[in-house]
C-alpha positions as CSV (number, residue, x, y, z in Angstrom):
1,X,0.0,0.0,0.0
2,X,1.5,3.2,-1.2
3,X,2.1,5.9,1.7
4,X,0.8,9.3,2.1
5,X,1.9,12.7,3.1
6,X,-0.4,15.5,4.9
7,X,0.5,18.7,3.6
8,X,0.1,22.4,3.7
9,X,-1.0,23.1,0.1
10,X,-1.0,26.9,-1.2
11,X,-3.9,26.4,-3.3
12,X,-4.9,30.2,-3.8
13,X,-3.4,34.0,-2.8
14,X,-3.3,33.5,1.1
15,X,-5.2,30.2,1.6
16,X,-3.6,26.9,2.2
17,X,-5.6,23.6,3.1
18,X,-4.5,20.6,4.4
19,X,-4.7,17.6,1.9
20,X,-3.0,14.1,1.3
21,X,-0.3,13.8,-1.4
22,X,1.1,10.2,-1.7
23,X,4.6,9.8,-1.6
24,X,6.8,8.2,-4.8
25,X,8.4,4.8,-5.0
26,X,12.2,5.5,-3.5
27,X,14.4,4.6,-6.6
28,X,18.1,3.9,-6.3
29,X,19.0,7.6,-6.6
30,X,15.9,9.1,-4.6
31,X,14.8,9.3,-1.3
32,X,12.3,10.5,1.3
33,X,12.2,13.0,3.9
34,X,10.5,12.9,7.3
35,X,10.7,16.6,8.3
36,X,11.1,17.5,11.7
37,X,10.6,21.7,11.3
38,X,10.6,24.1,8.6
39,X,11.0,27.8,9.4
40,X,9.1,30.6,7.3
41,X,11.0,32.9,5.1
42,X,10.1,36.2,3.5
43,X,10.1,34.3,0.8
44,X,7.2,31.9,1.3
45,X,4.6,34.6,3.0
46,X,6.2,36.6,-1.1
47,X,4.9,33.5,-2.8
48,X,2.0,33.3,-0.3
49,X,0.5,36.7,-0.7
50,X,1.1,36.7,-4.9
51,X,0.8,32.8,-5.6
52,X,0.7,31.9,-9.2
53,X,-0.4,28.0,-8.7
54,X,-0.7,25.9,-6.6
55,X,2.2,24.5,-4.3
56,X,3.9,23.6,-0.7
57,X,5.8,26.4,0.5
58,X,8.5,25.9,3.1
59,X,12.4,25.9,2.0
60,X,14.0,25.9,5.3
61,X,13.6,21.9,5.8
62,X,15.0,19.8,8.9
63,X,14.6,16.5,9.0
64,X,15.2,12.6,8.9
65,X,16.2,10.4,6.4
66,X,13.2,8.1,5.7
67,X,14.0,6.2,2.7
68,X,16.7,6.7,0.2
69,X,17.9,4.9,-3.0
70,X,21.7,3.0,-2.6
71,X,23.4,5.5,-5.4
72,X,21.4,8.5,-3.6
73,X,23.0,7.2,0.0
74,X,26.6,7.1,-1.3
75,X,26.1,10.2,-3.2
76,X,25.2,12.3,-0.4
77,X,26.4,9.8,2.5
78,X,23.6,9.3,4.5
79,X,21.7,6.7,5.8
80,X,18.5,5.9,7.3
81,X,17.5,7.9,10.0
82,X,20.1,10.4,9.7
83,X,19.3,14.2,10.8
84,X,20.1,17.1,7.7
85,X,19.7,20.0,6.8
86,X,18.3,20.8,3.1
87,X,19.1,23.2,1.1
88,X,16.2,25.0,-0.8
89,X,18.0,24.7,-4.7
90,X,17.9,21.4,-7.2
91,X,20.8,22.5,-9.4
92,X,21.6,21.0,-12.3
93,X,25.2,20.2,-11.8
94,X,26.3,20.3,-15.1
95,X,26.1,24.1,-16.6
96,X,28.8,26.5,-15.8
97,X,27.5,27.7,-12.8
98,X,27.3,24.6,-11.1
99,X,30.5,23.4,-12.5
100,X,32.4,26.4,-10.7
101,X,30.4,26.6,-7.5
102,X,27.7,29.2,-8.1
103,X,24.9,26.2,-8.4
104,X,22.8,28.6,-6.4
105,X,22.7,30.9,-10.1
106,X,21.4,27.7,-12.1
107,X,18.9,28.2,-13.9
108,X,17.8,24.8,-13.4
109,X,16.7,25.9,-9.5
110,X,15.5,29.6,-10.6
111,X,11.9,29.5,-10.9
112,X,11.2,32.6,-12.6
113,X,13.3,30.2,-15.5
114,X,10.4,27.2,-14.9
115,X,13.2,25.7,-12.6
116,X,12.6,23.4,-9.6
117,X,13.0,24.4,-6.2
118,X,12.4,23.0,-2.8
119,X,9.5,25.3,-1.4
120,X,8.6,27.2,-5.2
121,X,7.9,24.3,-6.7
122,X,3.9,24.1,-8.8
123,X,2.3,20.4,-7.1
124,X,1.5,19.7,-10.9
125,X,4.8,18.9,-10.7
126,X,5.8,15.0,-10.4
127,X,5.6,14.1,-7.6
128,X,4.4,17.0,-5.8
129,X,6.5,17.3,-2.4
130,X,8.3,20.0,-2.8
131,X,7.7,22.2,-0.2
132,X,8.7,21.8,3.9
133,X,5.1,23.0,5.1
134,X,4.3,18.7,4.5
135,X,4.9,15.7,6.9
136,X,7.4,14.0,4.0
137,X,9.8,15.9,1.4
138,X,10.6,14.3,-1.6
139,X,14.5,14.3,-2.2
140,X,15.4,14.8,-5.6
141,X,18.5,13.0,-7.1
142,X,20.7,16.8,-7.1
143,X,19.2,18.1,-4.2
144,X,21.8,19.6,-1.6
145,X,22.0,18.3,2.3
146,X,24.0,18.8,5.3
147,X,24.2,16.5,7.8
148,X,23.5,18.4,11.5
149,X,23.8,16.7,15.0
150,X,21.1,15.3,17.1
151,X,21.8,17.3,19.9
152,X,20.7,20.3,18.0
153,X,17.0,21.9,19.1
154,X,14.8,21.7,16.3
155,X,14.2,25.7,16.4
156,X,18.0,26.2,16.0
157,X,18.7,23.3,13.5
158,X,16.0,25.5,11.5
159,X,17.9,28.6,11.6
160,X,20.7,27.2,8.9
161,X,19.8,28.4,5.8
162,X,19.1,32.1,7.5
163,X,22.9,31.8,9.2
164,X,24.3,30.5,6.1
165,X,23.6,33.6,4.2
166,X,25.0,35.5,7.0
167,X,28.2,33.9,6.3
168,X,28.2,34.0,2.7
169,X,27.6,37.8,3.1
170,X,29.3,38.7,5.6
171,X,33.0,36.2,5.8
172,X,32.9,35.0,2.8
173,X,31.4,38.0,0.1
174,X,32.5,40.8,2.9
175,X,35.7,39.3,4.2
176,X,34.9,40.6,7.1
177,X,37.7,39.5,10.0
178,X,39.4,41.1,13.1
179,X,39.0,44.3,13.5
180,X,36.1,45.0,11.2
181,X,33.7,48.0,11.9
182,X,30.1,46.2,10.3
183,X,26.9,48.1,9.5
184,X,23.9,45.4,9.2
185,X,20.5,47.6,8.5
186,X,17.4,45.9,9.0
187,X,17.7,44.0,12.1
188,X,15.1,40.7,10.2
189,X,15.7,37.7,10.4
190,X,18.5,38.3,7.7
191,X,20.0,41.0,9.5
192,X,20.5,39.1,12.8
193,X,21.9,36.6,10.9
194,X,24.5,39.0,9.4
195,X,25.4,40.0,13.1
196,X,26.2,36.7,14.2
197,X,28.4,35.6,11.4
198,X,30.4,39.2,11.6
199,X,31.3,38.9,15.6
200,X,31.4,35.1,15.0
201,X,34.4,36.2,12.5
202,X,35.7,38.7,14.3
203,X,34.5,41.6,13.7
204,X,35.6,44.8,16.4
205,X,31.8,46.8,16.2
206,X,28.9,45.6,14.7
207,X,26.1,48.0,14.6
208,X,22.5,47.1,13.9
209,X,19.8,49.6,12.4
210,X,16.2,49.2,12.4
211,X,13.0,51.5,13.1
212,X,10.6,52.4,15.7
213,X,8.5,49.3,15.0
214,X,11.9,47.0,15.6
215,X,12.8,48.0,19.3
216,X,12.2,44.4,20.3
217,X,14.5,43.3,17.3
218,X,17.0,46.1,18.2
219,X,17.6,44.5,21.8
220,X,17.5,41.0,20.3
221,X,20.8,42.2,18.5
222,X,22.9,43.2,21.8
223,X,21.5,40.0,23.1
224,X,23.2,38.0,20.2
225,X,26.2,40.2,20.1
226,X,25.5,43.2,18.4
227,X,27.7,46.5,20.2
228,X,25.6,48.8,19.3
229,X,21.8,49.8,17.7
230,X,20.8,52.6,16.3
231,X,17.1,53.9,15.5
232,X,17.1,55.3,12.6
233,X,13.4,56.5,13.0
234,X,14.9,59.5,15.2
235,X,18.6,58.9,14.6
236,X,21.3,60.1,12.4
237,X,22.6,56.8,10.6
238,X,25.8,58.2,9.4
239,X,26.1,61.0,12.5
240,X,25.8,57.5,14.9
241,X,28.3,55.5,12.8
242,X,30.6,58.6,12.8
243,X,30.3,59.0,16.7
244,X,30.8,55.3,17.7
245,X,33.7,54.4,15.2
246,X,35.3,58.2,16.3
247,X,35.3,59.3,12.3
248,X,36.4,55.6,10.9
249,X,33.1,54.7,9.8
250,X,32.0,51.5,8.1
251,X,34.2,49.1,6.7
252,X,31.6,47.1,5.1
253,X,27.4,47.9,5.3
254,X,25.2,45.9,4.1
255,X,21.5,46.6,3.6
256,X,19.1,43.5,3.9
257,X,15.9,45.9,4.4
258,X,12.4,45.1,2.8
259,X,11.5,48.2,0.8
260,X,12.2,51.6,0.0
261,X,15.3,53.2,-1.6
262,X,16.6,55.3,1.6
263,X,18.9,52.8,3.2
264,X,20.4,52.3,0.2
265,X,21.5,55.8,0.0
266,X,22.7,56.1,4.1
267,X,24.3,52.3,3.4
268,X,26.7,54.3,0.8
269,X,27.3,57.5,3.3
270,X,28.0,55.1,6.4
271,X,30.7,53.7,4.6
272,X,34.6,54.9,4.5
273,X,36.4,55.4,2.0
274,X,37.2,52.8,-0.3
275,X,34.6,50.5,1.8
276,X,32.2,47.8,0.6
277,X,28.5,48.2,0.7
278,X,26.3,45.1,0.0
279,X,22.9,45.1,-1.4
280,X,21.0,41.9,-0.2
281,X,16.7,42.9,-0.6
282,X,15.3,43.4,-3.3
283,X,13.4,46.7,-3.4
284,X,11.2,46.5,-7.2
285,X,11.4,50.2,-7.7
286,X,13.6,52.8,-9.5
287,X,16.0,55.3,-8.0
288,X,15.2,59.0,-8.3
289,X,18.0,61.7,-8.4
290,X,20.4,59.1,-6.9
291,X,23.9,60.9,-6.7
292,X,26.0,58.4,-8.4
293,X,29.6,60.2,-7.7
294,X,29.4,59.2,-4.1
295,X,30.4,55.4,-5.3
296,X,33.0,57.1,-7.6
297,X,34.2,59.9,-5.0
298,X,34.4,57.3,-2.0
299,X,35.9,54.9,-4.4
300,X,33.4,52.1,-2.7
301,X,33.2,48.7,-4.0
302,X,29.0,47.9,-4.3
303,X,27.9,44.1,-4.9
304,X,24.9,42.5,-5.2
305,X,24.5,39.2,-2.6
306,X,22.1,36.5,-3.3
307,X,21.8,33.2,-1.4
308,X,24.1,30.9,0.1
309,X,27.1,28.3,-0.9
310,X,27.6,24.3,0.7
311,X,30.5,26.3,2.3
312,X,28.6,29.2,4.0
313,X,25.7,26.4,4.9
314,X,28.2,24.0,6.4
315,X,29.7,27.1,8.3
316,X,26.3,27.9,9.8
317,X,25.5,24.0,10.8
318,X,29.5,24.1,12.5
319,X,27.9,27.4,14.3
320,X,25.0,26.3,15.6
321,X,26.0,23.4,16.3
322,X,28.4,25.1,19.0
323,X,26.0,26.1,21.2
324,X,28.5,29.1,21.7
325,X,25.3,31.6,21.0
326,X,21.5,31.7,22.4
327,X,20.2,31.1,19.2
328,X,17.0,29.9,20.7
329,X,15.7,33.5,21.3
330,X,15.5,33.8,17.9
331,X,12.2,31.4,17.8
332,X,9.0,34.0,18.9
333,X,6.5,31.0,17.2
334,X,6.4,27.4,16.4
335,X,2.7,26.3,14.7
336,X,1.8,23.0,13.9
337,X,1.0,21.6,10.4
338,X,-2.9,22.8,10.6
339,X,-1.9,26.3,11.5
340,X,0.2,27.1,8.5
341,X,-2.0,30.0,7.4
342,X,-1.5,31.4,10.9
343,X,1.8,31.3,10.4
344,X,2.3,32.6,7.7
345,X,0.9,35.3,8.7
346,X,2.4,35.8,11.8
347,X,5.1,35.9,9.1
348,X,4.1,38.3,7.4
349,X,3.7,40.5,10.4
350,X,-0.3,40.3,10.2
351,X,-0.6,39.4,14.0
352,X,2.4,40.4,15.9
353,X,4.8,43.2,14.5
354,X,7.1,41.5,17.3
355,X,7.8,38.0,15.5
356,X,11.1,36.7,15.1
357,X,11.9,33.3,13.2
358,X,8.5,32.1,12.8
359,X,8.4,27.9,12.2
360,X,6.3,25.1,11.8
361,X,6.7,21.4,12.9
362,X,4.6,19.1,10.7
363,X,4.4,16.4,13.9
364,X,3.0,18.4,16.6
């Protein structure tokens, strides 16, 4: 008798309802997923809120092996009942960009290329598990795993993919390193991230920005390390940066806000000359009367920063695996499989401006 799973299925804008999808036959290079928790990203309340057909959202997968093929267990070398941590893309592994390390740029994983992608992946899709927000995950003959310790808590084990872009952006993209003055603006679930990967790699001052509405995100970062906050609702940015670093200012700033144009702008003026400033949100509109001289004046080095490498991901499993930081304060909500719309929402902001990492575990 073939096996089901019960799933969260996006089957309009905002609406999910739970529904059986039965799970495929395990062939020698395939395998099955029982997941454990699966935290929400901007990216699946994006999806959510605009959703062009139906699917299971969820990208930020932990869980146990259930089932997987002999070729698929050497290949990724795991076993039965091993604990991992997925990663969201299904590259190709063939095309230049998988061939020298960039698999994340595939366009085999993009889907706004008709790619495949764990938690943006259309259920008319063979065979339909996808998406995290679901009992069982289907694991596709390229899809990308970490192994991650049992001793782990669920709600930090699901924090991976969010740290692992912290250390692609920050160590890795930034080079940041002892002595390093870091601006991180928008203190998200990004942003914290960033923080923790810059003092976890030595960085001297890391200050975190955010607005009136993130006071209880603001204190979150000193918790986790931060040295200093600053509200840009009634603060100078670049007067602050200027008084704590006595004139230095920024050696690298990255903005990793949700919208609008304006930290953009103060991201370039907080940092020193010859600094690096990293764009990592996308903000869908145009820039009006945007000095460009202050790149060429400043001589700043600006770059684009978009997902995460197996390096950066292993680096955040190694972290959290440390237990060296309270990553657990980072959880505000944990919903079960029923309650995805919930939280979703809660997500999305909808119920409590407050939230932090938002999660769901498909077993409660």
């Amino acid at each position: 008798m073939s096996r089901a799973a019960l799933a969260a299925v996006a089957t309009e804008t905002k609406n999910t309802e739970i529904r059986k999808v039965s799970l495929p036959e395990v062939e020698s290079d395939t395998g099955i997923l029982k997941i454990e928790i699966v935290g929400v990203c901007g990216t699946d309340v994006a999806y959510y809120e605009n959703l062009k057909a139906p699917m299971i959202l969820g990208h930020h997968v932990v869980g146990y092996i259930d089932e997987v093929g002999e070729l698929a267990s050497k290949r990724w070398g795991v076993k039965q009942g091993d604990r991992v941590v997925m990663e969201e893309y299904i590259p190709c592994g063939q095309c230049e960009m998988c061939r020298t390390g960039y698999y994340r740029l595939c366009s085999n994983t993009n889907p706004r290329e008709n790619g495949i992608r764990y938690g943006a992946t259309p259920i008319a899709v063979e065979p339909s598990l996808y998406g995290g927000f679901s009992q069982y995950l289907y694991l596709h003959p390229n899809a990308v795993l970490h192994k991650i310790p049992s001793h782990v808590p669920a709600i930090e084990a699901a924090l991976a993919l969010p740290l692992s872009n912290g250390f692609e952006w920050m160590r890795i993209v930034g080079g940041v390193g002892p002595g390093s003055v870091v601006v991180i603006q928008g203190p998200g679930q990004q942003g914290l991230a960033c923080a923790l990967a810059a003092k976890a790699s030595g960085a001297e001052t890391v200050i975190m920005t955010g607005r009136n509405s993130s006071s209880e995100r603001l204190k979150l970062a000193l918790e986790l390390g931060a040295d200093c906050t600053v509200n840009v609702s009634s603060e100078n940015l670049v007067d602050r940066v200027s008084e704590i670093t006595n004139g230095k200012m920024a050696d690298l700033v990255i903005d990793v806000t949700s919208g609008g144009t304006d930290p953009v702008v103060s991201s370039l003026e907080a940092a020193k000359t010859g600094g690096t400033v990293l764009l990592g949100a996308a903000k869908y509109k145009h820039f009006n009367d945007f000095d460009l001289d202050i790149i060429y004046n400043k001589t700043l080095t600006v770059k684009g920063v978009r997902g995460h490498s197996y390096k950066s991901v292993q680096m955040a499993v190694d972290f959290i695996a440390s237990g060296k930081f309270p990553l657990a304060k980072m959880n505000s909500h944990n919903f079960k499989l029923s309650d995805t719309d919930l939280a979703l929402r809660t997500a999305a902001g909808e119920t409590d401006p407050s939230r932090l990492l938002v999660t769901v575990s498909p077993w409660l």
